[in-house]
C-alpha positions as CSV (number, residue, x, y, z in Angstrom):
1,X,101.0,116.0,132.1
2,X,102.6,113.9,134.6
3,X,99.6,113.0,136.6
4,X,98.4,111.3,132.8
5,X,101.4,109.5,132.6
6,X,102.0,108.4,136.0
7,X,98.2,106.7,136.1
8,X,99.3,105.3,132.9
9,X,102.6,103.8,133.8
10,X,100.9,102.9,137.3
11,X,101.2,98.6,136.7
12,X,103.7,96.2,137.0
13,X,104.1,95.8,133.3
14,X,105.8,97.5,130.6
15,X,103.2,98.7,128.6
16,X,105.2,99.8,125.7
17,X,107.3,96.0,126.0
18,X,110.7,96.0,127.3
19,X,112.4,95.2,123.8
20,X,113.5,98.3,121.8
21,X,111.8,100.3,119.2
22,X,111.9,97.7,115.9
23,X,113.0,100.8,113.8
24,X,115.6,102.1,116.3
25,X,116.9,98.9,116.5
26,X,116.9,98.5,112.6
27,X,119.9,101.5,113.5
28,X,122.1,99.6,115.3
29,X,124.9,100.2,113.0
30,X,125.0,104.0,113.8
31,X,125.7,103.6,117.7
32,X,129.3,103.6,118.4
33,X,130.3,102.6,122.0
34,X,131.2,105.9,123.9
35,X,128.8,108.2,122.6
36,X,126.1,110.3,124.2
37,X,122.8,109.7,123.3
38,X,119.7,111.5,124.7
39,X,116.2,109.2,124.5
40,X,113.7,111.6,124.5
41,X,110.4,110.7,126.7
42,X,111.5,107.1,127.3
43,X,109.6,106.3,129.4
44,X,110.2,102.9,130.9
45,X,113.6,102.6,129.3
46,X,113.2,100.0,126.7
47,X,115.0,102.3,124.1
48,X,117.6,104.3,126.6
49,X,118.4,101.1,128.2
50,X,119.1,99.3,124.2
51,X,120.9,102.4,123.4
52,X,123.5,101.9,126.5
53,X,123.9,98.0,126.0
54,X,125.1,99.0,122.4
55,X,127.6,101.2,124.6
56,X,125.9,104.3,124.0
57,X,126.0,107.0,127.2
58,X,122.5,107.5,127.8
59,X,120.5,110.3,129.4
60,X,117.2,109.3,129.3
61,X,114.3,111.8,130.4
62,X,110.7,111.5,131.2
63,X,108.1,113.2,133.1
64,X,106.6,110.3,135.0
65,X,108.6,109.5,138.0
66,X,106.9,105.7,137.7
67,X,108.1,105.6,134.5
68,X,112.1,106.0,135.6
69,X,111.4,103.7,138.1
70,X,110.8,101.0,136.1
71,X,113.4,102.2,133.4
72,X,115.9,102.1,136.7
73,X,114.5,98.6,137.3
74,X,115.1,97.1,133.7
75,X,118.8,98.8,133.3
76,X,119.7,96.6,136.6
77,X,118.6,93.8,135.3
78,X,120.0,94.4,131.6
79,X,123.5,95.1,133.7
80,X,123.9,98.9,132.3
81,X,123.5,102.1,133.8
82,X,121.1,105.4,132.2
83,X,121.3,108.9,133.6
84,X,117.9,109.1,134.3
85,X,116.3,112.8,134.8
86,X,112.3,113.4,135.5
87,X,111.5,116.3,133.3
88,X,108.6,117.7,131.0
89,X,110.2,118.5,127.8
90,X,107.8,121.4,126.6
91,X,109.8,123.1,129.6
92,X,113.4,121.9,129.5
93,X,116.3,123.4,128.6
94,X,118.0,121.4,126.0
95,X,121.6,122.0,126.2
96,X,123.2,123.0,123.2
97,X,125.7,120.7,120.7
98,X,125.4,118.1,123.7
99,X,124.6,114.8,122.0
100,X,125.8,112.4,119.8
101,X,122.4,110.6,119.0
102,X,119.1,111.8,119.7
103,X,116.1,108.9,119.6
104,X,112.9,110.5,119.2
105,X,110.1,107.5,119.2
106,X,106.4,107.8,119.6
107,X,107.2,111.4,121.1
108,X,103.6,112.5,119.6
109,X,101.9,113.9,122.7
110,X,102.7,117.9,122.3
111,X,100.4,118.8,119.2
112,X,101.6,122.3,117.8
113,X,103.3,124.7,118.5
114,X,104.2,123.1,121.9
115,X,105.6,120.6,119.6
116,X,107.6,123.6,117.7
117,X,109.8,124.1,120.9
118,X,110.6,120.2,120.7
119,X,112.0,120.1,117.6
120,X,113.7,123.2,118.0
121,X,115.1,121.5,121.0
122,X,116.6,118.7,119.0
123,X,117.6,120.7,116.3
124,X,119.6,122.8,119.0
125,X,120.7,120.0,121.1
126,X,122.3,117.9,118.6
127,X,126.6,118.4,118.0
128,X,127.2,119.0,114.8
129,X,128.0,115.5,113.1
130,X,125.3,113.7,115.2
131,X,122.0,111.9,114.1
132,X,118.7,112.1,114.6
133,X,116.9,108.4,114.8
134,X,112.7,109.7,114.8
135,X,110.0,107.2,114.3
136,X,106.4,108.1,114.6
137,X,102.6,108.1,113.3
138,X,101.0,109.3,109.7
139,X,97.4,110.8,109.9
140,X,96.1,107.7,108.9
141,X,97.0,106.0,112.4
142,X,93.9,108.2,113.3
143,X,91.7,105.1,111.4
144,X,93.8,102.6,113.0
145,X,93.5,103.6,116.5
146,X,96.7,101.1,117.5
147,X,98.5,103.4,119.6
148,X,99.4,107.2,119.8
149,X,97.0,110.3,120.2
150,X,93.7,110.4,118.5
151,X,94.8,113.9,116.9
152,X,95.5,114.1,113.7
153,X,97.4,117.5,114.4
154,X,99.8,115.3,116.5
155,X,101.0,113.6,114.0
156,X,104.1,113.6,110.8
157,X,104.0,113.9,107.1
158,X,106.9,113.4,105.0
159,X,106.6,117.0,104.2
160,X,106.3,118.1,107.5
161,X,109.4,116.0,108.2
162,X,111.4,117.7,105.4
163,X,110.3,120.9,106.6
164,X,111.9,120.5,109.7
165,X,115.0,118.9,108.9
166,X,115.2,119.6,105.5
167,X,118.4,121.3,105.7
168,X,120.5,118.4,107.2
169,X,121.3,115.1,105.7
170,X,118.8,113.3,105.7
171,X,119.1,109.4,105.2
172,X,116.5,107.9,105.6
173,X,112.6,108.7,105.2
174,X,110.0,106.7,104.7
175,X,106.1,105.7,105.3
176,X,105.1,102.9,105.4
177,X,101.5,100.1,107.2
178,X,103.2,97.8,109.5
179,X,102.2,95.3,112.0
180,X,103.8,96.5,115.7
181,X,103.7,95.5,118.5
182,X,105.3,97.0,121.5
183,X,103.2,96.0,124.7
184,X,99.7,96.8,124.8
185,X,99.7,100.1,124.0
186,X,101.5,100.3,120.2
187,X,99.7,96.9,119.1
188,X,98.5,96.5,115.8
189,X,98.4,97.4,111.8
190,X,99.9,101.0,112.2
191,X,100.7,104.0,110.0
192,X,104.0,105.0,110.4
193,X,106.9,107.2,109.4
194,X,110.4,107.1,110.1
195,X,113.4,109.7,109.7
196,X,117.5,109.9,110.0
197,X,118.9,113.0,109.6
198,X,122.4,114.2,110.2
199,X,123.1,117.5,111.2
200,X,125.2,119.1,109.4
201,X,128.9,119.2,110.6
């Protein structure tokens, strides 16, 4: 997987843009300085790196080494500091109760049931109290083709959403067509679906 990403991330530019997430962003009021958040697969750090100017703790993991590199880049320049750690997250062991926050955005790539052992992962990884912050693709980003996987397997439902994460608070939920753009690669009229949950305390 890493070889995939690597040739992807292999340009001077930030393909994904260097502001954050619109929809994390929306969040802002749930980051409390001093926290730990984890930003899962972010890449070139335009999330992890928001997350820590909010005052957030970040440890931010991706499996592309050029990837980090630029996210290592853009935290200098931004004046805040990630832990940064290369890893594939189909084969990480995601410490329990560990995190305040966890930002799942665009993490589409693991179809199931690879995907299974991710949100299992967050599900375990979260502390009690903490909140999830997911935005992703419907189906229907499948006729769009603005960004994401061309699988529809890949993809969320509300119902799918419910099903994992049905049995904490959840917030917010919500579908919706929007116009994104985030670099070349999310560009466009896009079908999307957002989520915060709390886990139970």
């Amino acid at each position: 997987m890493s070889d995939f990403w690597n040739a992807r991330y292999a340009t001077d530019d930030y393909i994904f843009g260097t502001a954050p997430n619109v929809f994390l962003a929306s969040q802002a009021a749930l980051i409390r300085p001093g926290m730990r958040a984890l930003a899962i697969a972010d890449g070139e750090g335009r999330n992890g790196v928001w997350l820590a100017e909010q005052g957030a703790q970040v440890h931010a993991i991706d499996v592309s080494p050029l990837a980090l590199e630029k996210a290592r880049k853009l935290a200098g320049e931004r004046g805040v500091t990630l832990e940064i750690e290369q890893a594939d997250i189909l084969d990480w062991t995601w410490p329990e109760a560990a995190y305040d926050l966890v930002a799942a955005i665009f993490i589409q790539f693991a179809p199931p049931p690879e995907r299974d052992r991710i949100i299992a992962g967050i599900r375990r990884t979260l502390k009690p109290g903490g909140t999830l912050i997911l935005q992703g693709y419907t189906p229907k980003q499948i006729e769009f083709a603005t960004g994401g996987p061309p699988h529809a397997a890949n993809m969320y439902t509300a119902e799918l959403l419910r099903e994992w994460f049905g049995d904490w608070d959840i917030q917010h939920l919500a579908e919706h067509e929007s116009v994104i753009s985030e670099g070349t690669h999310h560009h466009g009229m896009s079908a999307l679906i957002e989520l915060v949950a709390k886990k139970p305390g």
